[in-house]
C-alpha positions in Angstrom: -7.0 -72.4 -12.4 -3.1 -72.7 -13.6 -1.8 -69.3 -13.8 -0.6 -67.9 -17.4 2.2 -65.1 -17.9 1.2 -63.3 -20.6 3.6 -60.9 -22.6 3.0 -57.4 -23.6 4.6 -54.3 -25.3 2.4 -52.3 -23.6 -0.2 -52.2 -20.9 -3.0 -50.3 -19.9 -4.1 -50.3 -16.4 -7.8 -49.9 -15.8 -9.3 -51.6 -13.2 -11.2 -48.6 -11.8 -12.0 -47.7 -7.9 -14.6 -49.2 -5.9 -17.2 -47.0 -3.6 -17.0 -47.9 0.2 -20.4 -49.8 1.6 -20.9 -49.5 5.3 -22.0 -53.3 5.1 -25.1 -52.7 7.4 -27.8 -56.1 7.3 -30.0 -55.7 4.6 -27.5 -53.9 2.6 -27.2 -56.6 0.1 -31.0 -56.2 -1.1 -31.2 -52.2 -1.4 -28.1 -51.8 -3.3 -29.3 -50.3 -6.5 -33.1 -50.6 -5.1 -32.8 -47.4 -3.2 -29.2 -47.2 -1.8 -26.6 -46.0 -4.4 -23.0 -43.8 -4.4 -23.7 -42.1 -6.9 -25.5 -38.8 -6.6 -25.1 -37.2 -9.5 -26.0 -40.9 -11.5 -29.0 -41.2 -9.5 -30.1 -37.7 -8.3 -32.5 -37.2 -10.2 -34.8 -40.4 -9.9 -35.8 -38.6 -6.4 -37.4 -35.6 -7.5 -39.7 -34.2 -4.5 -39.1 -37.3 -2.2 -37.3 -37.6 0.9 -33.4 -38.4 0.7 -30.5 -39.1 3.0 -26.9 -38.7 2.4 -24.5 -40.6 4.9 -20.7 -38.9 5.1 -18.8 -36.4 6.4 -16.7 -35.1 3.7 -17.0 -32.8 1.2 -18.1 -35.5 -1.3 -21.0 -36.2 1.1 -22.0 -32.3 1.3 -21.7 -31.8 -2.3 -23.9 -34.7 -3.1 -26.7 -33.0 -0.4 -26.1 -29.9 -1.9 -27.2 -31.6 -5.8 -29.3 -33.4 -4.0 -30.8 -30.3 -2.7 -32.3 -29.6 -6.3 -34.3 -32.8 -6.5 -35.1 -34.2 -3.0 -38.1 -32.6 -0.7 -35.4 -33.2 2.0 -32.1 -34.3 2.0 -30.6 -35.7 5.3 -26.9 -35.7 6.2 -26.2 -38.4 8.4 -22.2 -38.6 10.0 -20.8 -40.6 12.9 -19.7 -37.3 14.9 -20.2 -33.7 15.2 -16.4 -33.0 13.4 -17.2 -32.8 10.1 -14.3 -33.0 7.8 -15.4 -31.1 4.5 -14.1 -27.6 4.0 -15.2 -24.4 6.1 -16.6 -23.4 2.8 -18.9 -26.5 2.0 -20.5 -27.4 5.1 -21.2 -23.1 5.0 -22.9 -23.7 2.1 -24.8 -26.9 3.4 -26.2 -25.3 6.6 -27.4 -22.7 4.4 -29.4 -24.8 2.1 -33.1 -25.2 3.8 -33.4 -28.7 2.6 -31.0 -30.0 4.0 -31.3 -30.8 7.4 -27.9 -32.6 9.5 -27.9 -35.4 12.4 -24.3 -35.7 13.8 -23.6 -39.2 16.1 -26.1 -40.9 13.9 -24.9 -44.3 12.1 -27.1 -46.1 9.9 -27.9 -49.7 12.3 -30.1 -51.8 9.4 -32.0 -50.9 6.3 -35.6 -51.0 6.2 -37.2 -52.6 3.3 -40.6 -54.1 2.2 -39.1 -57.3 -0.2 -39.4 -54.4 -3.3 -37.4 -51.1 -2.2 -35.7 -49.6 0.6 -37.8 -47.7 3.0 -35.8 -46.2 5.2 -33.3 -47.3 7.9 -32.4 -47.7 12.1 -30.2 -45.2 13.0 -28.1 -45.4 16.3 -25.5 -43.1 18.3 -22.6 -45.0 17.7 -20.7 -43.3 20.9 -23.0 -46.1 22.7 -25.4 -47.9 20.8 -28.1 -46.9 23.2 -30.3 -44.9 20.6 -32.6 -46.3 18.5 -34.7 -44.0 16.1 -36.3 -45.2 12.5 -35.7 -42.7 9.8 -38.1 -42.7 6.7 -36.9 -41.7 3.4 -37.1 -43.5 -0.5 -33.1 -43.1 -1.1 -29.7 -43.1 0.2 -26.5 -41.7 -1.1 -23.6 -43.3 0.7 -20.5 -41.0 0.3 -17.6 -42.4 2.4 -15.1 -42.6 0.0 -13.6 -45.1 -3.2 -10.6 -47.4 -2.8 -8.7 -47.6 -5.9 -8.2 -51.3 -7.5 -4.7 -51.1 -7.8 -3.6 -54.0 -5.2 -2.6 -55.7 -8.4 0.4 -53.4 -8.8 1.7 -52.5 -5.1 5.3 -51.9 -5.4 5.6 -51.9 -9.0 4.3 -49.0 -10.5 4.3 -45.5 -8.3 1.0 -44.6 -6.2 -0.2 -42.3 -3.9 -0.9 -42.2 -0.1 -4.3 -43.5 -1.3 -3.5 -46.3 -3.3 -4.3 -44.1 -7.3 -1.7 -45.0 -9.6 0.7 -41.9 -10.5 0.9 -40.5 -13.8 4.6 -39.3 -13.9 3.8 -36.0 -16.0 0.2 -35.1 -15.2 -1.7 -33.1 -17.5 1.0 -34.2 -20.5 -0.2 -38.0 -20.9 -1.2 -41.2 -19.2 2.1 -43.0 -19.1 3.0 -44.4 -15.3 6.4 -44.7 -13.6 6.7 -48.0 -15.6 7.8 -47.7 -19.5 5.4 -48.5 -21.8 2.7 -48.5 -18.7 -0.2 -46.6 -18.8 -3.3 -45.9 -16.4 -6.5 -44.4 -17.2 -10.0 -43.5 -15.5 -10.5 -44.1 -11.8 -8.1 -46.0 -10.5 -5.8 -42.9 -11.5 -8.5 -40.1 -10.7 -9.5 -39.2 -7.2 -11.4 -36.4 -8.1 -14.3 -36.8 -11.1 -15.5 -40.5 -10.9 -17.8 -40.3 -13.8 -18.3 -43.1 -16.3 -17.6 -39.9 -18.9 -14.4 -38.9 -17.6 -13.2 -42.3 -17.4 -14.0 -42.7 -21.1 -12.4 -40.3 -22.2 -9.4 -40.6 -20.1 -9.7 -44.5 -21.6 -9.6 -43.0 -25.4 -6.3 -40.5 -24.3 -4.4 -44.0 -22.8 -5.4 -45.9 -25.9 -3.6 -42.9 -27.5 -0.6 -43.0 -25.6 -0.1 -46.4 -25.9 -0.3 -46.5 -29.5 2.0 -43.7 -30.0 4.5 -45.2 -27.5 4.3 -48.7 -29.8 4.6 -46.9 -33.2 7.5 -44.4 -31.2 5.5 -41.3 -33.1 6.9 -39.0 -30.6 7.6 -38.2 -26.8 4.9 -39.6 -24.7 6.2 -38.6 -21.3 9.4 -40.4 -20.6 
């Protein structure tokens, strides 16, 4: 349709981040039917089944090590051997007995019945030449978020990563733009919870009321 300008005093930006899919066939019908990105969300719907967690970072490993409280078995699936979470987390993963790790393992296609996932093909993807079936009731993808801040390239200030800047952090929400604020996960790279980004939602709502009734110094 006809694009509209529409003015503004103030703005708050939050269009959130969205979890990376690896985009395998049959991806479309398990998401949210046994594939999720959300371990801590959906943890605990596996209690004393078997689980797989695919990544290699220290999201990944901290999601097998919740995991680890619910699942019979957890397994941590990562392209390679070079695993790029801390010394400290994939310690603490080895250590954990349910938890079991298969390096050079990609996920091919998901296995379904028509109802819910029931596993998936996994290949080496150094050559495509292996071909095993892995049986298990969930999946926890963890291979990152991509902040939905496209909108604003080159207006307001962002990291490396594409999350929107907060110019004083820990003092309030307000961006490099006047009057501009940003709240929940397209400013946080760390927490990702629906209860964080509330409440970061109600302290930009804040901000950007005080900014319009100029009640006092909100950062600039």
């Amino acid at each position: 349709g006809e694009e509209v300008a529409v003015e503004a005093d103030s703005i708050i930006i939050a269009t959130g981040a969205s979890a990376r899919w690896l985009n395998a066939p049959g991806e479309e019908f398990v998401k949210g039917n046994g594939v999720s990105t959300c371990a801590v969300c959906d943890g605990a719907l596996y209690c004393d089944e078997d689980v797989i967690v695919v990544g290699g970072g220290d999201t990944a490993l901290e999601d097998a090590l919740f995991l680890a409280r619910f699942a019979s078995s957890v397994t941590l699936i990562h392209r390679s051997d070079n695993f790029k979470a801390s010394a400290l987390m994939l310690e603490r993963a080895q250590k954990e007995p349910k938890i079991s790790m298969k390096p050079f393992r990609q996920i091919r296609e998901w296995l379904h019945d028509g109802k819910e996932l029931q596993g998936a093909i996994i290949e080496d993807p150094r050559d495509m030449t292996v071909n095993e079936e892995c049986k298990f009731s969930g999946a926890f993808i963890a291979i990152g978020h991509d902040a939905q801040s496209q909108l604003f390239t080159g207006q307001v200030a962002m990291d490396e990563a594409g999350y929107i800047l907060h110019t004083r952090p820990g003092f309030s929400t307000v961006t490099s733009i006047p009057g501009v604020f940003s709240c929940g996960d397209v400013s946080d790279r760390r927490y990702r919870q629906a209860v964080t980004a509330a409440g970061h939602g109600c302290q930009a709502a804040l901000d950007a009321e005080r900014w319009l009734d100029k009640l006092y110094d909100v950062g600039y």
